[in-house]
C-alpha positions in Angstrom: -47.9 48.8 -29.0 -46.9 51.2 -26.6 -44.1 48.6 -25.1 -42.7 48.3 -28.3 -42.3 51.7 -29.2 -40.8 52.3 -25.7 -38.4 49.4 -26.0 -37.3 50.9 -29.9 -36.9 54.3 -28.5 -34.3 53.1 -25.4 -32.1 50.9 -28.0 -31.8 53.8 -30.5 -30.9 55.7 -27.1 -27.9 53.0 -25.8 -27.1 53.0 -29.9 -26.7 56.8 -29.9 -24.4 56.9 -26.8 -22.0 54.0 -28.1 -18.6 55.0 -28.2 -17.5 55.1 -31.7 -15.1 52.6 -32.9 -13.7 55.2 -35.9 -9.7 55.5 -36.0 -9.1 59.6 -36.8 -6.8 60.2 -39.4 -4.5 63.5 -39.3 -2.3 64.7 -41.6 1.8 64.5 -40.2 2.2 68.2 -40.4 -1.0 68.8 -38.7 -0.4 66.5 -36.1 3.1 67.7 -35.1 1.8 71.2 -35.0 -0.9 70.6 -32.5 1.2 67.8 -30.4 -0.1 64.6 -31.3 2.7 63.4 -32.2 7.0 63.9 -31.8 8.8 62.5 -34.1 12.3 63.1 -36.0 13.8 61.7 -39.5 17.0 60.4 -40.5 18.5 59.3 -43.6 18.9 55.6 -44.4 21.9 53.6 -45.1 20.5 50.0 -45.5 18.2 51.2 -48.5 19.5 52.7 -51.7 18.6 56.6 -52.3 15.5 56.1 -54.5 13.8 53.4 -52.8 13.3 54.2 -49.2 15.9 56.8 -48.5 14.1 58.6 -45.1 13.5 56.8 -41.8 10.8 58.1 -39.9 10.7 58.1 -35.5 7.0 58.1 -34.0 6.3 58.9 -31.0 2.0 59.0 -30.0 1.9 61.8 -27.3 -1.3 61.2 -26.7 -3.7 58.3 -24.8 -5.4 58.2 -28.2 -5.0 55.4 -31.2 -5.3 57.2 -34.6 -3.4 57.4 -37.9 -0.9 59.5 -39.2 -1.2 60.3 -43.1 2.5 61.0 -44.9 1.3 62.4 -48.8 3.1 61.4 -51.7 4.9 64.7 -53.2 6.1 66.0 -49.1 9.2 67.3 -49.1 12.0 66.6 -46.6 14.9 69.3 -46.3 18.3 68.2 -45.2 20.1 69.7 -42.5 23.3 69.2 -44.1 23.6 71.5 -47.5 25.8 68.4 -48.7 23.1 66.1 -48.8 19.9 65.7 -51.3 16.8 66.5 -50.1 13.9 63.8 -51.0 10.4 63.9 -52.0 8.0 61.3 -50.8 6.6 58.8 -53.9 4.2 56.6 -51.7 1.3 57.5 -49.1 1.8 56.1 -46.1 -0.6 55.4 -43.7 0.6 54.7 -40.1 -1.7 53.8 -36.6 -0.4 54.9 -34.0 -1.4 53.2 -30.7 -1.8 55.5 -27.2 1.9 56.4 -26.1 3.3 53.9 -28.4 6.6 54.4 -30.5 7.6 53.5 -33.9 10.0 53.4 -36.9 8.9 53.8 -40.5 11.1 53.8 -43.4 9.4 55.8 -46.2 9.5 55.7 -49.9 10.9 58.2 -51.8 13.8 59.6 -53.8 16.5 62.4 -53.7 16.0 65.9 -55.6 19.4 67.4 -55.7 21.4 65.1 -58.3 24.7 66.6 -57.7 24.5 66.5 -53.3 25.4 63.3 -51.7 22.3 60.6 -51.3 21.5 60.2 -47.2 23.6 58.6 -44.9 22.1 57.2 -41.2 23.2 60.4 -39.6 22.0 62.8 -42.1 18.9 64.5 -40.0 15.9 65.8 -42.0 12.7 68.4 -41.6 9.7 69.0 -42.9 9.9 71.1 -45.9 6.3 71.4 -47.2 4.6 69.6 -50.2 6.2 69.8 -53.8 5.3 71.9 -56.9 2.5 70.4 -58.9 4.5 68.7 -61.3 6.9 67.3 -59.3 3.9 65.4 -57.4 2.3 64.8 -60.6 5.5 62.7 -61.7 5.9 61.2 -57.8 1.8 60.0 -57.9 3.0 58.4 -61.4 5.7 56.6 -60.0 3.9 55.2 -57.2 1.1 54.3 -59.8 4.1 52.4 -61.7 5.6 50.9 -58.8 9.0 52.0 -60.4 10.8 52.4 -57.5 13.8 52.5 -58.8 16.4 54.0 -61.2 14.5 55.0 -63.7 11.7 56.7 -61.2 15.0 58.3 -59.7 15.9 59.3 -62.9 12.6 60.9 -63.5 12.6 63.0 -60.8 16.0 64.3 -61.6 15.1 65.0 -65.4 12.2 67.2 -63.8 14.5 69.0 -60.5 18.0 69.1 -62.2 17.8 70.1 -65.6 18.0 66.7 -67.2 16.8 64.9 -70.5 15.0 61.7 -71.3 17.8 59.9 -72.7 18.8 59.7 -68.8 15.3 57.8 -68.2 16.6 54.0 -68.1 17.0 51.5 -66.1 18.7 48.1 -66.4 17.9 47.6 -70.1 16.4 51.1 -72.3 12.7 49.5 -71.8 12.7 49.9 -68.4 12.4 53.8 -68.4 9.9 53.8 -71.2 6.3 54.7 -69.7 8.2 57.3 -67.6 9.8 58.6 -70.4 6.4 58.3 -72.4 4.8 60.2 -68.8 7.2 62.9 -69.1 6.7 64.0 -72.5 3.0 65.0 -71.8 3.3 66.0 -68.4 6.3 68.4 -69.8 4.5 69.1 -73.6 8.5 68.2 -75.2 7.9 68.8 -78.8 8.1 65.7 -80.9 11.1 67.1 -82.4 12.7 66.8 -79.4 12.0 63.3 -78.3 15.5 61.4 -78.4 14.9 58.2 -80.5 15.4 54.9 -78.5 16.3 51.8 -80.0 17.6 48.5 -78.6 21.4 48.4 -79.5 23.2 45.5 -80.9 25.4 44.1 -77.5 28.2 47.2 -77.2 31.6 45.3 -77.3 33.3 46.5 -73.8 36.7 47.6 -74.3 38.4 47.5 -70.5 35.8 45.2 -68.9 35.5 45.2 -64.9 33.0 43.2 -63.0 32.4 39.7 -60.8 29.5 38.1 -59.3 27.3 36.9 -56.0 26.5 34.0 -55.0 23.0 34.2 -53.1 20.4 31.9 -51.9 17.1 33.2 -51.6 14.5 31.7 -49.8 11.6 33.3 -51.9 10.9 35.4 -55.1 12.7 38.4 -54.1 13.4 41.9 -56.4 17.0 41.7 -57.1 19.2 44.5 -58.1 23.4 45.1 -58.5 24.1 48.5 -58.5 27.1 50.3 -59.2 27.4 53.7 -57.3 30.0 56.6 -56.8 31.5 57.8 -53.8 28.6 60.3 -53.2 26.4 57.1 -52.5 24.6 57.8 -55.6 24.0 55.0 -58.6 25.4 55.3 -61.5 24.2 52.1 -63.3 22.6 49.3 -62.8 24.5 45.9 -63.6 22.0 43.7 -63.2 17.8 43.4 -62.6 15.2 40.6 -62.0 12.2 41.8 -60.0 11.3 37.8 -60.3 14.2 36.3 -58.9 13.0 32.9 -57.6 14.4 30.7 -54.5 16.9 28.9 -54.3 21.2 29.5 -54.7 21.8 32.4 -58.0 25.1 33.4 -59.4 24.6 36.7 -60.2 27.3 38.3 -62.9 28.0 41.8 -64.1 30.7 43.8 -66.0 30.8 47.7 -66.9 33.2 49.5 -69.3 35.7 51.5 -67.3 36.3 53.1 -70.1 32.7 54.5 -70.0 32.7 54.6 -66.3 36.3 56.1 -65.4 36.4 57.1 -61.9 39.1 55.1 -59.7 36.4 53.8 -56.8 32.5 52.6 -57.2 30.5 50.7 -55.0 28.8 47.4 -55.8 25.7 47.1 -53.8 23.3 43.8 -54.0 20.1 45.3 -53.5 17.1 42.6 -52.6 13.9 43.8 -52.2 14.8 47.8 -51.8 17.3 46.3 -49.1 21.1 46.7 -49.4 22.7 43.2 -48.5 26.1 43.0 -49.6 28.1 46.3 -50.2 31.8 46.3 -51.6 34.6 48.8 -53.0 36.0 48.1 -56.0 39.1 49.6 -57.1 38.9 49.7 -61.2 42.4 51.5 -61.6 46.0 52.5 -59.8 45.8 55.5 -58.3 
């Protein structure tokens, strides 16, 4: 009996002093503070502003693997007062192995309507978490997964003054439970709750447009955007988060007498990545 007790008591012993196989996790700011890590952040141009606009740099300083935690609602300031400064909309949880280095572009979406959207050598700091409501509405969107320009639209109806009539996407639908999401987090009176109703199709008057020809070789989230020369979209011409394989002509049109500026962009966004980028030219200068 007295083996057996003696033979329990020296494997709780070697249990006791076995190294641990738990992976710390640190907050980024906490971790930069106290030197875990170095790291930097750039804008990013091969992802439209309001899907994953900031690319992070890691560097591990240490001999150490743990994880970094990014929180949805951190803020990044520009160092440029032309650009937008973002807010992150998704966690992001990223190990980092001992002395290893690596590049992370995060989710998130631009908070100054009226500054240019971030270009690759737009450089970025740490600016501190958001006000409540602003990462109220950013935990929503990454609870909708509405990455996109509706969720962009949201944040500017909450940062720069807008309304919910701007709260749309592709089709008016699109924007609805944001729009629905915004009304209680903001208490709008009823009163004041624009009424949104599926219009007849609007008869274009000076029609501009074209198409793609892509072949995809799986289900793939497709956009067309059209943006303005501050890189910042101004509608979407086309949507299908189901687009399945194989070779798609993809059309669109837009009004220029709605849309009136000389110059847009037509971006073929797949998956949050831009792929084909052109200028039109809707009028003579």
């Amino acid at each position: 009996m007295k083996k057996i007790i003696l033979l329990l008591a020296v494997v709780a012993l070697c249990t006791s002093n076995k190294p641990s196989n738990t992976v710390k996790t640190y907050d980024l700011e906490w971790a930069i503070a106290n030197n875990l890590i170095s790291c930097n952040f750039q804008g990013n141009d091969e992802s439209p502003h309001y899907y994953q606009p900031v690319v992070a740099n890691f560097t591990n300083l240490t001999n150490e693997t743990f994880n970094i935690r990014i929180a949805n609602g951190l803020t990044f300031k520009s160092k440029s007062d032309e650009h937008q400064d973002v807010v992150i909309t998704q966690e992001e949880l990223i190990t980092m192995a001992p002395t290893e280095s690596s590049k992370k572009p995060l989710f998130g979406m631009c908070i100054q309507k009226y500054n240019r959207a971030p270009s690759a050598s737009t450089e970025y700091i740490l600016n501190g978490m958001s006000t409540e409501n602003l990462n109220l509405l950013t935990k929503e969107i990454e609870k909708l997964q509405s990455y996109d320009t509706a969720g962009q639209n949201a944040i500017w109806n909450l940062t720069d003054d807008g309304n919910l009539a701007d709260i749309v996407g592709y089709d008016i639908d699109a924007g609805a439970p944001l729009r629905n999401y915004m009304v209680e987090l903001l208490d709008i009176p009823e009163e004041e709750i624009p009424v949104f109703t599926s219009p007849e199709e609007t008869l274009i008057k000076r029609t501009a447009g074209g198409n793609f020809k892509y072949k995809f070789s799986k289900t793939s989230a497709v956009t067309i955007g059209m943006f303005n020369d501050k890189d910042i979209i101004v509608k979407e011409l086309f949507n299908n988060p189901e687009t399945p394989a194989g070779e798609h002509h993809l059309e669109y049109e837009f009004d220029t007498l709605v849309h009136p500026d000389d110059v847009y962009y037509i971006r073929l966004i797949i998956n949050g990545q831009i792929k084909i980028n052109f200028e039109m030219k809707t009028r003579r200068s």
